[in-house]
Each structure stands twice: as structure tokens, then as C-alpha cells.
C-alpha positions, 0 to 999 in steps of 0.5 A: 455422763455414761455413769449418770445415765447408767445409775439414772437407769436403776433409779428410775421406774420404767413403764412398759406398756404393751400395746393391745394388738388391734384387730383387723377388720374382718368379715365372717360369714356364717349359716344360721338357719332362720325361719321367720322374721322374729329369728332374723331380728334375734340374730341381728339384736344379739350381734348389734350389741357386740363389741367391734361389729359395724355391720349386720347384714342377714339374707333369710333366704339363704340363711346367711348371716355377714358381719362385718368389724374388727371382731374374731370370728369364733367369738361372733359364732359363739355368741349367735349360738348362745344368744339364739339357741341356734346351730351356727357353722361357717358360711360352708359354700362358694361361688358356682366360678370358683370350682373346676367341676361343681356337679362332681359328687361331694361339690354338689349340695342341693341345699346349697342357694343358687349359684353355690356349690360347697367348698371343696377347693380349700378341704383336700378330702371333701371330693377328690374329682371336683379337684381333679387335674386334667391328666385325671380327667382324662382317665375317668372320661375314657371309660365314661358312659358319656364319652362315645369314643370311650373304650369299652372293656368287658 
């Protein structure tokens, strides 16, 4: 039977099929800056027509923009910037939690919302002392102005 199978082999038109990796559900978040109510509605139209978007959700306080789906978040901002005209970037801030020291220069935005500060955690150029270890720390505060026990050489 091995001869059989082997002919059969040739024989036969085999189909192979590639399956489409599907995509993961994803959540992107972007800074789109919205003005009025008309703005907010042509954000939210242009992404409701998307293929793969389940949710849309714009804070026009914050100028934020959330989708949520099995889309790719280049293709989501891409469109936002056809379908509006507008400027839209990743969503550039964090938590006020999650940096070690949030007013150090380069953390610290004052367009930022409330409760955020930028992301300097994951961009290792952004601000060096926002990342600052403890034996760095200890350093730039001896000479401090702040600190009263600092050394003072002049």
C-alpha cells in the first residue's frame, strides 16, 4: 500500500489553505485634540465604520480617544488622521503612580490631565532623573538647595 499512497500523492491536487492569523484584541489609545461636540461625533463616526472596532469611547476633556477591538493601532490612527484632518499621536501619558518622581523635568507637562504626568518610564532619553536609581538620588540631593544637611562647596 506505501506505492499507492506514494502515486496517490502526485495525483491528487492538494489544498493548502493558510489560515489568516486573527487578530488580538487590542485597546489603543490616542491624543486627538477635539474642540467642540461636532469634533467629538466626527472622531466617533470615522472609527464606528471600521472593520474590527467594538468600542469607542472619546473624553473631550482630555483629548482622548479609546478604541477598543481586534484592529492594529497604526491602522486606527491613520484613519482618525485621514477621516478628520486632525493630529493624532499615542496616547503620550501615565498614571501619576507609576513614575518614581513625576515633577522631574521631562516627567512633568502641564498639558498633561489631572493625575498624569508623561511617559518617561518606557523612553530611556525622555528624563534621566525621573528614573533616577537611589544611589543617583543620593548624590544630586547632597548638593541640593533643598536638603539642609547638604554639603556646600563654593
Amino acid at each position: 500500500m506505501g506505492l499507492v499512497d506514494f502515486v496517490s500523492e502526485f495525483c491528487s491536487v492538494s489544498h493548502t489553505h493558510r489560515l489568516k492569523r486573527r487578530k488580538q484584541l487590542q485597546t489603543v489609545e490616542m491624543k486627538v485634540r477635539i474642540d467642540c461636540e461636532g469634533c467629538e461625533r466626527k472622531v466617533k463616526k470615522a472609527l464606528e465604520g471600521m472593520k474590527g472596532v467594538n468600542t469607542v469611547e472619546v473624553v473631550p476633556k482630555q483629548n482622548k480617544v479609546t478604541v477598543t477591538g481586534y484592529v492594529e493601532p497604526y491602522k486606527v490612527m491613520r484613519r482618525v488622521a485621514y477621516k478628520t484632518g486632525k493630529k493624532v499621536e499615542p496616547w503620550p501619558y501615565v498614571p501619576y503612580d507609576l513614575v518614581a518622581h513625576p515633577y522631574a523635568p521631562g516627567a512633568y507637562d502641564k498639558k498633561a490631565p489631572p493625575g498624569y504626568v508623561r511617559n518617561v518610564v518606557s523612553d530611556p532619553n525622555a528624563a534621566p532623573l525621573a528614573r533616577a536609581s537611589s544611589l543617583e538620588q543620593k548624590y544630586t540631593s547632597a548638593f541640593s538647595d533643598e536638603n539642609p544637611n547638604a554639603c556646600v562647596v563654593m
